[in-house]
C-alpha positions as CSV (number, residue, x, y, z in Angstrom):
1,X,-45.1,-104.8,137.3
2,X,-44.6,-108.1,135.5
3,X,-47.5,-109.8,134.0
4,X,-48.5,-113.0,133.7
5,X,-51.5,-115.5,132.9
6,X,-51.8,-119.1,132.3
7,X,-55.3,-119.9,131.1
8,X,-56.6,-123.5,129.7
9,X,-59.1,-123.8,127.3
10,X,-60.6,-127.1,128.0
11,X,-61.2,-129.6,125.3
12,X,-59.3,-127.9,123.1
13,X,-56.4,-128.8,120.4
14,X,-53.2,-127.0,120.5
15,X,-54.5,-125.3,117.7
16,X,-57.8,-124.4,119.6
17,X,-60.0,-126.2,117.9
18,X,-62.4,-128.4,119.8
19,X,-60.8,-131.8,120.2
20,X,-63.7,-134.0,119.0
21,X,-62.0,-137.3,119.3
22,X,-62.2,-137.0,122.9
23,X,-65.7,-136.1,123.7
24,X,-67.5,-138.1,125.9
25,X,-70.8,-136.7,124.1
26,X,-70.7,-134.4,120.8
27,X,-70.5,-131.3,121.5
28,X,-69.2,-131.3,125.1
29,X,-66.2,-129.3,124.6
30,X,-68.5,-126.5,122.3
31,X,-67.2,-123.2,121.0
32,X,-63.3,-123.2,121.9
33,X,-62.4,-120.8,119.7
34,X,-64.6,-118.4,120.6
35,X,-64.0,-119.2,124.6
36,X,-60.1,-118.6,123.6
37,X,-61.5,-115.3,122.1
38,X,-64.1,-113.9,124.3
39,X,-60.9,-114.8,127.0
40,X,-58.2,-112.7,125.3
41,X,-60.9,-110.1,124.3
42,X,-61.8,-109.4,128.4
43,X,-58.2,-109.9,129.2
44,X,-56.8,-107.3,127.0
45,X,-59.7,-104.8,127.7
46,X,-58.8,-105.0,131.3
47,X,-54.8,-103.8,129.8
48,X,-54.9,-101.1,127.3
49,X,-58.4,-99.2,128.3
């Protein structure tokens, strides 16, 4: 069975952080590291449970 997932995290950096400079409003973009790792965490729970 191969495997694979493309997922975006919008409004983030390529190193996940939330890419400030181009927000609209502050805070648009919110949390993205914590959507990056609430994503991984439900997608790896749905593998190796």
């Amino acid at each position: 069975m191969e495997d694979k997932t493309i997922a975006f995290v919008e409004g983030a950096t390529h190193k996940f952080t939330p890419a400030k400079h181009m927000e609209k409003q502050p805070g648009e973009f919110g949390d993205t590291m914590k959507t990056l790792h609430d994503y991984l965490d439900e997608w790896l729970s749905g593998r190796f449970v």
